[in-house]
PDB file with SEQRES, HELIX, SHEET and CRYST1 records, atoms N, CA, C and O in Angstrom:
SEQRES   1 A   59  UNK UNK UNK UNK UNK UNK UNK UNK UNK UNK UNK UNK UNK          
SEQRES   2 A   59  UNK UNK UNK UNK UNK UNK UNK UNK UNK UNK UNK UNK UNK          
SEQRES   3 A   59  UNK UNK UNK UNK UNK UNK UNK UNK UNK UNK UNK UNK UNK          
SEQRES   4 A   59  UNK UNK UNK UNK UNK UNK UNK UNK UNK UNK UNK UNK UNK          
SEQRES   5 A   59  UNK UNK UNK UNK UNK UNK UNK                                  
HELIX    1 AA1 UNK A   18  UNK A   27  1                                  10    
HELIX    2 AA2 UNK A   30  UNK A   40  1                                  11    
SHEET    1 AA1 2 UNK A   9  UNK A  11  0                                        
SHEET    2 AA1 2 UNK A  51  UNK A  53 -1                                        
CRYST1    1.000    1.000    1.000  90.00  90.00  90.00 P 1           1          
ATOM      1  N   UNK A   1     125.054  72.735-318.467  1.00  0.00           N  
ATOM      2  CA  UNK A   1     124.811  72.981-317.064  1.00  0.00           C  
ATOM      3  C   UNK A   1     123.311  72.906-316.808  1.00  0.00           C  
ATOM      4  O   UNK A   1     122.642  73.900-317.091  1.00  0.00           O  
ATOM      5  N   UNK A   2     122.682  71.773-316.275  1.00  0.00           N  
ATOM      6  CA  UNK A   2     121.848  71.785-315.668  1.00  0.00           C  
ATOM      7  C   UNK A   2     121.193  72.672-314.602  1.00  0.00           C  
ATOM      8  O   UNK A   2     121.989  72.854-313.681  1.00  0.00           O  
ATOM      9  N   UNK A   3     119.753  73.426-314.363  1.00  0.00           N  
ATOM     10  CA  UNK A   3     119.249  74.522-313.399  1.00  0.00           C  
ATOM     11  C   UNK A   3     118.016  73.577-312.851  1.00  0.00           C  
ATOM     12  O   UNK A   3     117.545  72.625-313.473  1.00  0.00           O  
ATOM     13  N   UNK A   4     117.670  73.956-311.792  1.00  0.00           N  
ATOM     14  CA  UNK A   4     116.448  73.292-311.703  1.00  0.00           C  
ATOM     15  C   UNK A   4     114.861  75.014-311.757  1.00  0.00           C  
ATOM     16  O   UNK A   4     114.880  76.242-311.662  1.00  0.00           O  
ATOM     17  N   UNK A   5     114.400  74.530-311.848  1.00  0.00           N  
ATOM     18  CA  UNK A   5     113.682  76.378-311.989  1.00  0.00           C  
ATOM     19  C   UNK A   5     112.489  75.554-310.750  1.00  0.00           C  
ATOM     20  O   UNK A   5     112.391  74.373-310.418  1.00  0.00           O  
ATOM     21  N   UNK A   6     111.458  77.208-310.165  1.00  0.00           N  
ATOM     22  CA  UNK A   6     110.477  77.620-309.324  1.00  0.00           C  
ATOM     23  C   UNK A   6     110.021  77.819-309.681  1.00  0.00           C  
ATOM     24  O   UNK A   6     109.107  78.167-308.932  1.00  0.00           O  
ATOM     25  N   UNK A   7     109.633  78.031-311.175  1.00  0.00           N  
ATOM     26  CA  UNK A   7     108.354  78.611-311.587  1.00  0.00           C  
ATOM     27  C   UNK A   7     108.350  78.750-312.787  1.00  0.00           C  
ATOM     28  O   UNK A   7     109.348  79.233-313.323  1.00  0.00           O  
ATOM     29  N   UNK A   8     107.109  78.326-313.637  1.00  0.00           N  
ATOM     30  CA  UNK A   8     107.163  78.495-315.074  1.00  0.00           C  
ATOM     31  C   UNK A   8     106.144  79.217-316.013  1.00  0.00           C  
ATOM     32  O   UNK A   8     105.357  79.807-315.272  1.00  0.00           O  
ATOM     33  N   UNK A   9     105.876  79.388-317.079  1.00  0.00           N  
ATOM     34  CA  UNK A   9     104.741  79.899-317.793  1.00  0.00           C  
ATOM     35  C   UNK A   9     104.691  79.089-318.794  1.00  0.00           C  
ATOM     36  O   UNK A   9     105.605  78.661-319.500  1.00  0.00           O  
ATOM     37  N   UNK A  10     102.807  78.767-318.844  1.00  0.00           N  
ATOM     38  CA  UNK A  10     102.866  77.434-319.342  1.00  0.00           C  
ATOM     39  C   UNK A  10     101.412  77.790-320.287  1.00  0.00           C  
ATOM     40  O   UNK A  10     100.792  78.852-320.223  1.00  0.00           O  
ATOM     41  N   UNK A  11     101.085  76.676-321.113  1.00  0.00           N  
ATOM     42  CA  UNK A  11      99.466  77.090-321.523  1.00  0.00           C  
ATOM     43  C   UNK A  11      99.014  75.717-320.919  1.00  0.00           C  
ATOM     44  O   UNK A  11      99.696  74.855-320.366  1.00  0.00           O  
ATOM     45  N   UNK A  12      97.131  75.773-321.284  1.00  0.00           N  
ATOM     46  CA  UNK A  12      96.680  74.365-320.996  1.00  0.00           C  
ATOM     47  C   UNK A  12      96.631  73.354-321.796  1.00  0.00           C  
ATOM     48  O   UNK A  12      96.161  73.401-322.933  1.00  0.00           O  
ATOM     49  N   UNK A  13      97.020  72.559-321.361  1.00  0.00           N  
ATOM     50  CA  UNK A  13      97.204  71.070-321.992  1.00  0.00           C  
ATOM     51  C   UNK A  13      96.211  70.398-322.198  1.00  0.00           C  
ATOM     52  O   UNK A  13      95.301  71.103-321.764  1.00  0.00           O  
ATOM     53  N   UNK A  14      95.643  69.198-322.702  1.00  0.00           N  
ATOM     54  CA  UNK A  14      94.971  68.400-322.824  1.00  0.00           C  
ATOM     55  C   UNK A  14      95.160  67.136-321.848  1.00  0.00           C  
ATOM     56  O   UNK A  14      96.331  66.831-321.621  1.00  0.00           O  
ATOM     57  N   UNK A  15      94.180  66.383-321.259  1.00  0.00           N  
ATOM     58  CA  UNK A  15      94.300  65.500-320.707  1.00  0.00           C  
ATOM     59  C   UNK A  15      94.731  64.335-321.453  1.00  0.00           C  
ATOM     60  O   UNK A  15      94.439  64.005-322.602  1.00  0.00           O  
ATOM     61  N   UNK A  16      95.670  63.622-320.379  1.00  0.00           N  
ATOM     62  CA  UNK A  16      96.644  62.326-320.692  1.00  0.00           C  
ATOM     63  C   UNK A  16      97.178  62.496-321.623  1.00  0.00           C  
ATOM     64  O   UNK A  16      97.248  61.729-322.584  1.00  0.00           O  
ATOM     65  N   UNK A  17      97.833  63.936-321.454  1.00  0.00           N  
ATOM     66  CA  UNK A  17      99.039  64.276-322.515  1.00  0.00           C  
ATOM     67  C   UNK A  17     100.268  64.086-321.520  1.00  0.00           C  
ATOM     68  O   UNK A  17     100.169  63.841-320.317  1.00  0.00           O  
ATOM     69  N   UNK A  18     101.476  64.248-322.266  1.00  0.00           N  
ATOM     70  CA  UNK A  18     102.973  63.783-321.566  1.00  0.00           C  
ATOM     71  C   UNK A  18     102.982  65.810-321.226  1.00  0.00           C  
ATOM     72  O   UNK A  18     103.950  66.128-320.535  1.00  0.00           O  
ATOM     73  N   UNK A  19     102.280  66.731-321.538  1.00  0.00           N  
ATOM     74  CA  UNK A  19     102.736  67.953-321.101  1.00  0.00           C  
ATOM     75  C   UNK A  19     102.275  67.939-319.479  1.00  0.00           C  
ATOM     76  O   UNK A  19     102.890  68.110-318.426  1.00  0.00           O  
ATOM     77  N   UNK A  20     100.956  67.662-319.806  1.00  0.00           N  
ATOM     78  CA  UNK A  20      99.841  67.524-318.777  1.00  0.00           C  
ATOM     79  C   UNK A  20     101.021  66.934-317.318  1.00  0.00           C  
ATOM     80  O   UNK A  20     101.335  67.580-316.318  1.00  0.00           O  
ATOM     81  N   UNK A  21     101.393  65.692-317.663  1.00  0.00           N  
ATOM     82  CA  UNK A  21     102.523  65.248-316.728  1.00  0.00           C  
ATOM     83  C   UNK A  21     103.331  66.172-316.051  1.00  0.00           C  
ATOM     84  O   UNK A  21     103.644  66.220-314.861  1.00  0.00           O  
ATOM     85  N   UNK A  22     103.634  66.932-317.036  1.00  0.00           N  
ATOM     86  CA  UNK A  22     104.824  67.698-316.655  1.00  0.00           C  
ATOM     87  C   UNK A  22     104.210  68.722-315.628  1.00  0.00           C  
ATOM     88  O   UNK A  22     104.852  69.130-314.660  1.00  0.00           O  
ATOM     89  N   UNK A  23     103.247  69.008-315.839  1.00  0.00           N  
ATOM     90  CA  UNK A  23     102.530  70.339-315.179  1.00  0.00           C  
ATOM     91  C   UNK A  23     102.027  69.515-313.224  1.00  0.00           C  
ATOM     92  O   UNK A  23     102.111  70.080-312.133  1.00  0.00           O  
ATOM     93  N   UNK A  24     101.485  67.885-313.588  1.00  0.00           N  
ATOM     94  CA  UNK A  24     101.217  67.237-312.604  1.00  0.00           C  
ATOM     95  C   UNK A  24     102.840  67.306-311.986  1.00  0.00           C  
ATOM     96  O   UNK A  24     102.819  67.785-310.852  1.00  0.00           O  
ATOM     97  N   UNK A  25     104.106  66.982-312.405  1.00  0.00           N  
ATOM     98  CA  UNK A  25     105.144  66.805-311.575  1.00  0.00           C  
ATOM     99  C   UNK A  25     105.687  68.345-310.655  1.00  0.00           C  
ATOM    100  O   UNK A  25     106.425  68.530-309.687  1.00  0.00           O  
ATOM    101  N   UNK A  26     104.861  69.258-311.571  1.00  0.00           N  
ATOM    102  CA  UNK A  26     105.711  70.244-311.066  1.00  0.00           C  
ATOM    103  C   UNK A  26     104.585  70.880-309.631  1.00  0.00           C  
ATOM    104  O   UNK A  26     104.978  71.240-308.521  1.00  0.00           O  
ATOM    105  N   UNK A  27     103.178  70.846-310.127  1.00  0.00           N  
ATOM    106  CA  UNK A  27     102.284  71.321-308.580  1.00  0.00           C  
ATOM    107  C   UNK A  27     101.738  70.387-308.119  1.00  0.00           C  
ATOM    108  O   UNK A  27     100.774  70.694-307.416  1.00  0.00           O  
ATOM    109  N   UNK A  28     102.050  68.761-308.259  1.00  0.00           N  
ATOM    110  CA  UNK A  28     101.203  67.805-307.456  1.00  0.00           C  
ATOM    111  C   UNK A  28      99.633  68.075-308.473  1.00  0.00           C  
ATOM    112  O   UNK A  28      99.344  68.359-309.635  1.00  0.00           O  
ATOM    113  N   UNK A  29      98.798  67.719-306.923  1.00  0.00           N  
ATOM    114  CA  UNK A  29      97.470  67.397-307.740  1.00  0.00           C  
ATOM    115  C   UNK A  29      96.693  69.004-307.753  1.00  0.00           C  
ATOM    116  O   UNK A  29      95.603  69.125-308.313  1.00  0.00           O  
ATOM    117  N   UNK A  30      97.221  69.933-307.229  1.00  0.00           N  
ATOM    118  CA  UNK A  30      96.780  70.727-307.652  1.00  0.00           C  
ATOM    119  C   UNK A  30      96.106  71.473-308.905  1.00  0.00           C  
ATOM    120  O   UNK A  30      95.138  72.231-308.966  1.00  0.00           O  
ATOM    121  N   UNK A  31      96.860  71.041-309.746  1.00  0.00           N  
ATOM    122  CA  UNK A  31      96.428  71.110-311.191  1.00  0.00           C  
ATOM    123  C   UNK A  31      94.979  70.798-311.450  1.00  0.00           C  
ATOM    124  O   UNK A  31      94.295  71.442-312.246  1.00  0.00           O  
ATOM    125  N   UNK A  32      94.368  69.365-310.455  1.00  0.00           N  
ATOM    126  CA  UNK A  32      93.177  69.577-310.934  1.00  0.00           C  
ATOM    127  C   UNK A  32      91.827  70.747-310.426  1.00  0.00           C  
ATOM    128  O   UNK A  32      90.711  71.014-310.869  1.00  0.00           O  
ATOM    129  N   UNK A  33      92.652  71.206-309.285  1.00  0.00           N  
ATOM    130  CA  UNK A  33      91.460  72.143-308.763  1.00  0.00           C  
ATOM    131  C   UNK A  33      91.812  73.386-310.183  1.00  0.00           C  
ATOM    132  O   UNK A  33      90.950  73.713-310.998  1.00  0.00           O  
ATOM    133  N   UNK A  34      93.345  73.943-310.185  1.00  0.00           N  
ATOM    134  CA  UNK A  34      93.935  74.834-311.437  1.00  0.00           C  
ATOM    135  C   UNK A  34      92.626  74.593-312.736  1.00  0.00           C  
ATOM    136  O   UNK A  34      91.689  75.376-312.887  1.00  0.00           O  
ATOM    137  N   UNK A  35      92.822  73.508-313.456  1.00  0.00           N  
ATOM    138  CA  UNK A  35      92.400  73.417-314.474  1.00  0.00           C  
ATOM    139  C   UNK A  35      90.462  73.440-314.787  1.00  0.00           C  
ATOM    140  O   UNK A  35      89.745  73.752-315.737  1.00  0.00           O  
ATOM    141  N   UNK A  36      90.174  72.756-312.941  1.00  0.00           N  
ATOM    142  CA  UNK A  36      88.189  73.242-313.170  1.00  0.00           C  
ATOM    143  C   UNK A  36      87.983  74.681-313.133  1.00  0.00           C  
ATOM    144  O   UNK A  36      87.125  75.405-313.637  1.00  0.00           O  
ATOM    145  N   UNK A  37      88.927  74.887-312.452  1.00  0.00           N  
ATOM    146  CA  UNK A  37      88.597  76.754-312.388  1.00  0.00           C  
ATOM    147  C   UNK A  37      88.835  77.545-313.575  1.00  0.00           C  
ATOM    148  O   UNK A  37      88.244  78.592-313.841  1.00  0.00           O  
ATOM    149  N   UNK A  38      89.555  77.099-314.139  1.00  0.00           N  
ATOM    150  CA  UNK A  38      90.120  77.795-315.570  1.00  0.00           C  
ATOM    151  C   UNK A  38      88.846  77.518-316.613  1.00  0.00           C  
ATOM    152  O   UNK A  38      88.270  78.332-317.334  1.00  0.00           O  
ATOM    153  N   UNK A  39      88.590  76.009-316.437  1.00  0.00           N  
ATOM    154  CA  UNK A  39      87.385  75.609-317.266  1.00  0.00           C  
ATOM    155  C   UNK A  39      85.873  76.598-317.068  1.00  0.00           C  
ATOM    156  O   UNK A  39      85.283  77.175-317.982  1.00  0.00           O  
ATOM    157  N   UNK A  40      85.396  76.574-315.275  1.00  0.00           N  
ATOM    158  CA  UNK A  40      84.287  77.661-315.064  1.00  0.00           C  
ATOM    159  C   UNK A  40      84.871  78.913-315.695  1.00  0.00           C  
ATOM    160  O   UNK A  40      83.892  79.398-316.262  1.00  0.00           O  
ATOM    161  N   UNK A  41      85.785  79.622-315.897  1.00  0.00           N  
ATOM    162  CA  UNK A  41      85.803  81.001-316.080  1.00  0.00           C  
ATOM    163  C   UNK A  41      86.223  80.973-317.242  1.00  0.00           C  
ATOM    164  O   UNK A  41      87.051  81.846-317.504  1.00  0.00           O  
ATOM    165  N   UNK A  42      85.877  80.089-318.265  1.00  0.00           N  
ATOM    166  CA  UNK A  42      86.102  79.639-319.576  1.00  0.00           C  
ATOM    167  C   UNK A  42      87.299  80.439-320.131  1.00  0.00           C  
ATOM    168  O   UNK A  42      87.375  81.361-320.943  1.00  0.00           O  
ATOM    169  N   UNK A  43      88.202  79.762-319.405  1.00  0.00           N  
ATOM    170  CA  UNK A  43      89.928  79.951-319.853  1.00  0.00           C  
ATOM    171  C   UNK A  43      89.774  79.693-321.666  1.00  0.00           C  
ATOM    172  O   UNK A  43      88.671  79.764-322.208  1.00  0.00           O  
ATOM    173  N   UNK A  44      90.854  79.440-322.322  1.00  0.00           N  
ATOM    174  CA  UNK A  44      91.090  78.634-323.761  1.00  0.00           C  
ATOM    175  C   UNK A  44      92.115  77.872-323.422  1.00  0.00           C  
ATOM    176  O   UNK A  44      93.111  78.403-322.931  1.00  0.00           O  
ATOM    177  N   UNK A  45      92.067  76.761-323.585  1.00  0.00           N  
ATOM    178  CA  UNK A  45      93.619  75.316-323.450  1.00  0.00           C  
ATOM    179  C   UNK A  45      94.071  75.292-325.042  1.00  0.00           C  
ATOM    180  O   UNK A  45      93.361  75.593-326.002  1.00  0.00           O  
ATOM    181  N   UNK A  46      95.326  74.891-325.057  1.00  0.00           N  
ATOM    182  CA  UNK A  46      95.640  74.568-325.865  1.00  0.00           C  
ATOM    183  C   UNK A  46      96.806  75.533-326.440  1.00  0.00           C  
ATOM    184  O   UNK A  46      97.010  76.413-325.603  1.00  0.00           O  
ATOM    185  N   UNK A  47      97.656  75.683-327.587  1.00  0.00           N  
ATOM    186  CA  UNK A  47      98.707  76.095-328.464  1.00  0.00           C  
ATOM    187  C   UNK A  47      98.050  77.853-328.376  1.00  0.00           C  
ATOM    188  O   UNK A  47      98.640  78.688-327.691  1.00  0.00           O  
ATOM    189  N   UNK A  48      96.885  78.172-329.105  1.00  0.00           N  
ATOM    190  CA  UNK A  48      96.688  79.265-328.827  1.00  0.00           C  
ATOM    191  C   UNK A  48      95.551  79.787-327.988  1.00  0.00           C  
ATOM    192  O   UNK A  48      94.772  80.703-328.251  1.00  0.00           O  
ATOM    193  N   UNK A  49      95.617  79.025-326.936  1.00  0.00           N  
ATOM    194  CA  UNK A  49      94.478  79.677-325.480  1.00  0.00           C  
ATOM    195  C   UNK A  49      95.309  80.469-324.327  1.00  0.00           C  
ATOM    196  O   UNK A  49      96.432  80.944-324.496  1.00  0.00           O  
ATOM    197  N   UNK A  50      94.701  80.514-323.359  1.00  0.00           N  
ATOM    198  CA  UNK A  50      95.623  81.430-322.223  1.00  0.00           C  
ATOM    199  C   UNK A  50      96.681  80.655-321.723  1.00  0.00           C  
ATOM    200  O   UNK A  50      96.905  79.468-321.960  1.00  0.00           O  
ATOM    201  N   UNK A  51      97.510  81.672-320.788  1.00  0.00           N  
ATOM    202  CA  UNK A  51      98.687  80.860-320.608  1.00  0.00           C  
ATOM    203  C   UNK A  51      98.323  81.230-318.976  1.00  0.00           C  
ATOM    204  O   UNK A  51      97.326  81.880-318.660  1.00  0.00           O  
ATOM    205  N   UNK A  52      99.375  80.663-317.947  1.00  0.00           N  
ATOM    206  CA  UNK A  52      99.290  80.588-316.795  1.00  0.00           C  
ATOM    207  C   UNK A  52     100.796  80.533-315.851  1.00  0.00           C  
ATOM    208  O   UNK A  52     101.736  79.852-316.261  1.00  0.00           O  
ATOM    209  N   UNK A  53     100.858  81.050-315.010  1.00  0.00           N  
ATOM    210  CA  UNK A  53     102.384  80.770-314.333  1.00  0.00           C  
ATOM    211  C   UNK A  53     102.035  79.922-313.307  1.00  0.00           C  
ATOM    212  O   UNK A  53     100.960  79.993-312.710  1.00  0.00           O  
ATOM    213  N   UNK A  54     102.781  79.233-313.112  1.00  0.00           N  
ATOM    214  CA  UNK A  54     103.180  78.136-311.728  1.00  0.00           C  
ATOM    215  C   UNK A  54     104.037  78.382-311.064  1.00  0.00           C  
ATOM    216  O   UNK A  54     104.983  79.126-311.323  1.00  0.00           O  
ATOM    217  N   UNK A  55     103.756  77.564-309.739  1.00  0.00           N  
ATOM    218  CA  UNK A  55     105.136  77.956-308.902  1.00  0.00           C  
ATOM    219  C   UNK A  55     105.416  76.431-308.447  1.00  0.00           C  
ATOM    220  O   UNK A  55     104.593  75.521-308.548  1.00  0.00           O  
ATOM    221  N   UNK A  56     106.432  76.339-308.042  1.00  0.00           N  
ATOM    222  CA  UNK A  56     106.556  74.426-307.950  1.00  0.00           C  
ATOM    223  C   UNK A  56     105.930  74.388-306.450  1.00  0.00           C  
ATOM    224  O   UNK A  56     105.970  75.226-305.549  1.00  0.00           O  
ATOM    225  N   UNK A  57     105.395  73.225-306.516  1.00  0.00           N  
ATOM    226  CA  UNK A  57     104.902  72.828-305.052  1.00  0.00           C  
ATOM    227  C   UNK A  57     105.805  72.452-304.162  1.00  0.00           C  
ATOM    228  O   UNK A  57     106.549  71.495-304.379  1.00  0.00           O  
ATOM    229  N   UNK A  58     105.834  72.968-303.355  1.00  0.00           N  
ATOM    230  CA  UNK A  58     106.197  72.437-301.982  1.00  0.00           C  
ATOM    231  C   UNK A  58     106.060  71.644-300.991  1.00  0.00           C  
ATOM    232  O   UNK A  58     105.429  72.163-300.070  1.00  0.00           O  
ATOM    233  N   UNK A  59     106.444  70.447-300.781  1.00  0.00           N  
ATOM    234  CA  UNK A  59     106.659  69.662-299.938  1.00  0.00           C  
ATOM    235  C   UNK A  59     106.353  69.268-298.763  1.00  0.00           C  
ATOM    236  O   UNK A  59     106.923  68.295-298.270  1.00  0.00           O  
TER     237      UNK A  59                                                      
END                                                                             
């Protein structure tokens, strides 16, 4: 049975990764304002850096 979900918890990805995609399909281009801000307030990306929740974009 297929769900579709609103919202996820995710970490940061690396650019022109297939995750990265996934994160672009789910808030549009938002992600890139998401990811400079994370960068100024020196987030950690990656397997063991911070994680983040999303909410799907809206239309």
């Amino acid at each position: 049975k297929f769900e579709i979900v609103d919202c996820i918890f995710t970490n940061f990805h690396l650019p022109k990764s297939s995750l990265l995609l996934m994160i672009d399909s789910f808030v549009g281009d938002r992600w890139r304002r998401l990811y400079s801000e994370a960068l100024a307030e020196g987030y950690r990306f990656l397997s063991y850096g911070d994680a983040m929740f999303l909410q799907k974009a809206v239309d």
